[in-house]
N, C-alpha and C positions, 0 to 999 in steps of 0.2 A: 700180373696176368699169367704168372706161370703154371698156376694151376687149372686154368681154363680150358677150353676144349679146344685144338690145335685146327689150324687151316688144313686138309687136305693137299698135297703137293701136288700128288699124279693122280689125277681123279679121272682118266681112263678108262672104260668101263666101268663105273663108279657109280652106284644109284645112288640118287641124288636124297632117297626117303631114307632106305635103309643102312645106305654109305658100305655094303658091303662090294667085292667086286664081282659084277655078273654077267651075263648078257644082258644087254639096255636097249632100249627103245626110246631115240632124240625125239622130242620134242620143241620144236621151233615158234618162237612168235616174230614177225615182221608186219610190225603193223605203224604207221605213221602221220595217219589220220586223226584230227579234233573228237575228242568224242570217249577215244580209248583209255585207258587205265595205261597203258604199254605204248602210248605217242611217245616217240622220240624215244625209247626204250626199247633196242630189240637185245632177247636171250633166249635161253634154250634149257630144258633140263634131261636127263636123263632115268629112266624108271624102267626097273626091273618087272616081269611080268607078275610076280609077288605081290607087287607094290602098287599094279597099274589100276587107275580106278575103273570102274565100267565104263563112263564114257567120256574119256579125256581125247580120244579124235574128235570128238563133236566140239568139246571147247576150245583145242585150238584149229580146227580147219571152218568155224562159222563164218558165214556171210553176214555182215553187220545189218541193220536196220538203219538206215538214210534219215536223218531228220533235219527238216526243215532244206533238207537239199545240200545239208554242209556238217553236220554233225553226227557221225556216226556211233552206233549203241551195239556192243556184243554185250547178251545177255550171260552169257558164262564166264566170262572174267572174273568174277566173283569166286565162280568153281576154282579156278586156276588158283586165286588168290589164298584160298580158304586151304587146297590141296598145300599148296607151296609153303603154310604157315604151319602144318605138321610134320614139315624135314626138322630132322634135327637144327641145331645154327650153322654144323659146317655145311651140311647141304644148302640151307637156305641163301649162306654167303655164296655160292658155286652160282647159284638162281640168279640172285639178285647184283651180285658185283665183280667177280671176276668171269662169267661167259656172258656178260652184258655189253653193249656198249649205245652210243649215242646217248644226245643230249643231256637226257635226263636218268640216265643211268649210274648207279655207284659206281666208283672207278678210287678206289682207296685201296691201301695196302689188306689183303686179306687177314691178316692175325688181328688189324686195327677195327676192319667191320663187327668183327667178333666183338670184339672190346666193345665196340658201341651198342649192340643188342643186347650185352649181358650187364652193359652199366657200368662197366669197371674200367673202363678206357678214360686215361687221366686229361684233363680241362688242357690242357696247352696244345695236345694233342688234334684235338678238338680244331682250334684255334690256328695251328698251324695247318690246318685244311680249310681254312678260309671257312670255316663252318662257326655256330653260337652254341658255345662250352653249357654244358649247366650250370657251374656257376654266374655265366653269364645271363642267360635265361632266368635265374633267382634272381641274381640280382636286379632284372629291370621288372621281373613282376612284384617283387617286393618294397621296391622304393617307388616309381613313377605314380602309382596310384596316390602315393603320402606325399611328395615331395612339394616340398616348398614354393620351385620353381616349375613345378606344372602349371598348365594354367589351358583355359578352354577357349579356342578363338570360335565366334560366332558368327557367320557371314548374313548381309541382308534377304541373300533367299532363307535362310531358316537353317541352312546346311552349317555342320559344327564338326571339329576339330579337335585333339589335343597335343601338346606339343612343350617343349621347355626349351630354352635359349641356347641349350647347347647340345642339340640334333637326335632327341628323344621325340618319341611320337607313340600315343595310344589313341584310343577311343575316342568318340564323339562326347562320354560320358568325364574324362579324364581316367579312365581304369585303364590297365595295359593294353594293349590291341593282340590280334592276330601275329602282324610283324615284330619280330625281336628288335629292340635297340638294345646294344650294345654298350650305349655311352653309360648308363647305369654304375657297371661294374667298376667299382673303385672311380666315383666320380666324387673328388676332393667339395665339391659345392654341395653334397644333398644333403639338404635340411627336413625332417619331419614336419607336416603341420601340425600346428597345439591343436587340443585337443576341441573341438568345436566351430574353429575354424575353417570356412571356405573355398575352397578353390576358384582362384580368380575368373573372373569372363573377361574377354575383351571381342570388343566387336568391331567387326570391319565391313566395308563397302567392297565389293567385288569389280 
C-alpha cells in the first residue's frame, strides 16, 4: 500500500472535494431516526465555496417526511451520498470514518479504509477487524452453492432453508445468501457435488 493515496493528517481547513487548504463551510448531519441512510451515523464534511453545490443547505437542514408515524424519509440524502462519492478517497475517508462516529459508523484505522476502497487492503487485515476478508466472501460464494454438505431444510408451512452441519447458511434455494458465512474458508470437509447430483431436502415439522 505504499503507493496509495495517503490519509490526510491535519485536515484543518481542508476541503473535503478538493483536499486543498481553504476557507470551509461544515457541514453536519445528526440524525438518529428509522428511516435515514445516516441512523446511527453522525459526521460532517467540509466544502470550500469552489466546491460548494447549489443547494447542499437544503440537503442537510430538511425536514423528514413521517411515514406511517415511525419512519422517517429525507429525500436528499441521495444528494449527499452522490455529492460525497466524488471526494477523492482521502476526502471520502474524512466523510465517512474518521469525523464519524456512532453505531453504524466506520471507526478503522484511516490508511486501512483506504486500503479497503481501493481493494488492496490485505485478507487478515480484514479479519482482524472482526470484518469478512474477500477471500472469505469467495470462498463461501464459491463452495456452499456445490458443496456436498448443503442440503435444504423444508418446514410444514412451505417456508425453506439452507444450511450445512457446520454453521453455513444460504438461501431458500441452497445458493449462498445475503449473509457471509465464513466457515467456507479453508473448511477441511467440502466436497463438490458430482456432476448431476441433487441437493438433499429434508423436511421438518415446526
Amino acid at each position: 500500500m505504499s503507493n496509495s493515496p495517503r490519509a490526510i493528517e491535519d485536515f484543518k481547513d481542508i476541503c473535503f472535494k478538493c483536499l486543498a487548504k481553504k476557507i470551509t463551510t461544515k457541514y453536519s448531519l445528526y440524525r438518529s431516526n428509522y428511516g435515514s441512510s445516516f441512523d446511527n451515523n453522525y459526521t460532517y464534511m467540509q466544502i470550500c465555496d469552489e466546491c460548494k453545490p447549489k443547494d447542499i443547505e437544503k440537503w442537510f437542514d430538511e425536514d423528514p417526511e413521517l411515514i406511517d408515524g415511525w419512519c422517517e424519509d429525507y429525500k436528499y440524502e441521495d444528494n449527499i451520498i452522490e455529492f460525497v462519492n466524488t471526494f477523492p478517497v482521502e476526502g471520502q475517508e474524512l466523510f465517512w470514518n474518521r469525523c464519524a462516529y456512532g453505531a453504524c459508523a466506520d471507526t478503522i484505522e484511516s490508511q486501512d479504509w483506504i486500503g479497503m476502497q481501493l481493494g488492496i487492503l490485505p485478507d487478515e487485515v480484514y479479519e482482524d477487524y472482526g470484518m469478512y476478508s474477500p477471500r472469505q466472501i469467495k470462498a463461501y460464494k464459491e463452495r456452499f452453492p456445490v458443496c456436498k454438505n448443503t442440503y435444504i431444510t423444508e418446514y410444514e408451512d412451505g417456508s425453506r432453508g439452507s444450511s450445512c452441519p457446520y454453521g453455513a447458511f444460504g438461501d431458500e434455494n441452497g445458493a449462498d445468501g445475503l449473509n457471509i458465512s465464513s466457515e467456507c474458508y479453508e473448511c477441511s470437509r467440502f466436497q463438490e457435488r458430482g456432476c448431476g447430483e441433487q441437493i438433499n431436502i429434508v423436511y421438518k415439522s415446526q
